[in-house]
Each structure stands twice: as structure tokens, then as C-alpha cells.
N, C-alpha and C positions, 0 to 999 in steps of 0.2 A: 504494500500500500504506500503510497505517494501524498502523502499531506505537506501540501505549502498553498498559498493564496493566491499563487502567483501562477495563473493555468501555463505561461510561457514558461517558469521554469520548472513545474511538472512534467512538460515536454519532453527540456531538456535532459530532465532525470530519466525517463522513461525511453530517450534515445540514447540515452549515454548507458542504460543499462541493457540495453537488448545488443549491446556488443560484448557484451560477456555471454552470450550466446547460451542462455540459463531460458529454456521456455519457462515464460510468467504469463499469468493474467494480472493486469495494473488495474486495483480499484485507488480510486484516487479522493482527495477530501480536501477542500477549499481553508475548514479551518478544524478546532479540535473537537468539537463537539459533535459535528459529523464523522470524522473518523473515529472517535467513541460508539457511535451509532454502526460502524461498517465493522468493527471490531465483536459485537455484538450481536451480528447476524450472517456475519462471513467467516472463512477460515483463511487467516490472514498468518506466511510464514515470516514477512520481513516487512520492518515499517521505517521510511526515508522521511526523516520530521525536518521540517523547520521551526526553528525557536519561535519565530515573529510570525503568529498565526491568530487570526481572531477567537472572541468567545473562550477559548482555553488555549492558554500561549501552550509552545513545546515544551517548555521545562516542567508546566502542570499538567499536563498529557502525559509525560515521559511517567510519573509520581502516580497518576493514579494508574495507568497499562500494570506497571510494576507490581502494586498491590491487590490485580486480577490474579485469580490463581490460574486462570486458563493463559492468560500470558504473560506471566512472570519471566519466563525467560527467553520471551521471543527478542529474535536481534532487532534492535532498532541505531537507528544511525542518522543521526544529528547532519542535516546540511544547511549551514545556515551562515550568516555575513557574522555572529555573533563571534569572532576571535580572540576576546580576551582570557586571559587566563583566568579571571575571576570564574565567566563562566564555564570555560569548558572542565574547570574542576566542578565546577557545581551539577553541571552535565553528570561528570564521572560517577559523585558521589549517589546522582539519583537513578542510577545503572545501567546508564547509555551503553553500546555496543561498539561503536564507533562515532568518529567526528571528524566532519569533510568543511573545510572553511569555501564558502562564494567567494568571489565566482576558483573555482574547481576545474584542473584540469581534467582532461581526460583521462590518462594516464593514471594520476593521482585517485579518479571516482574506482576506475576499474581495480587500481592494484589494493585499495581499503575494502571495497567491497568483497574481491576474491576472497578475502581473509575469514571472511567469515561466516559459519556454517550454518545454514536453515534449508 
């Protein structure tokens, strides 16, 4: 699943991930409260969040996913302009899977992503 606000760089994710040649179905979510909703009625194995998302920013998405016991330890991976260190420990601590700063290369999307197993 693909949650960011940004349909242009849901796009982008969703072309930048169909070259790790991984068949996927891409449900996708504008902001956090609808991906709460897609999480709830779908069987979702990987979630690409962005922090700066309406209604439920990423970091409060990430907190409550977490304390789902059906998705406790789905891989989720943080893509987002948010770079500072403040948050990407804050990210860590509330059990990110990985974190890809915007804009992202390609390179860079593919060799974090491969890392990780779902």
C-alpha cells in the first residue's frame, strides 16, 4: 500500500517499485485514515508512508499499525522530505522498517526496498 497525498508521487513510488520486478497489486491512500480503512478490509504485505499526510500524519499511522496485532510487524517504510534526525529516530523508535528521504533516487528506492522481507 502507497499512502502519500501526493497522487504524482504515489506514481512515482508505484513506478519506481514495479522495477524490482516483485508482482504487486498497489492499493493506495491519499491520507491516514483511509489507509487505516484499506488496512482493515484488505490484506496489505508492505506499507510506503509518508510522514506529511492529512487527518493522521505518518508518525501517528506508523503508532497505531504497530499496536494492530494483525500488523504488528508488517514492513512499513517511511518516504518522506522529513530528514532530520530528530525524526527519523522518532520514526525508529515507533518501529519503522525502513526510511527513504524525497526526493529519492532510484537506485537508492530499489536497493532499501530489496532489503526487506514481506
Amino acid at each position: 500500500m502507497i499512502v502519500d497525498d501526493s497522487r504524482i508521487m504515489r506514481n512515482i513510488v508505484k513506478k519506481t517499485f514495479k522495477k524490482l520486478q516483485i508482482p504487486a497489486n498497489f492499493l493506495e491512500a491519499p491520507d491516514g485514515e483511509k489507509a487505516l480503512e484499506i488496512l482493515k478490509n484488505n490484506r496489505v504485505d508492505l506499507v510506503l508512508l509518508d510522514w506529511n499526510i492529512p487527518y493522521l500524519t505518518g508518525i501517528d499511522f506508523l503508532i497505531q499499525v504497530r499496536a494492530m496485532e494483525k500488523y504488528s510487524s508488517i514492513p512499513i517504510v517511511m518516504i518522506t522530505s522529513e530528514a532530520s534526525k530528530f525524526n527519523i529516530v522518532e520514526a525508529v523508535k515507533a518501529g519503522v522498517t525502513g526510511y527513504i528521504v524525497k526526493p529519492f533516487s532510484e537506485e537508492d528506492f530499489i536497493n532499501k526496498i530489496s532489503r526487506i522481507s514481506f
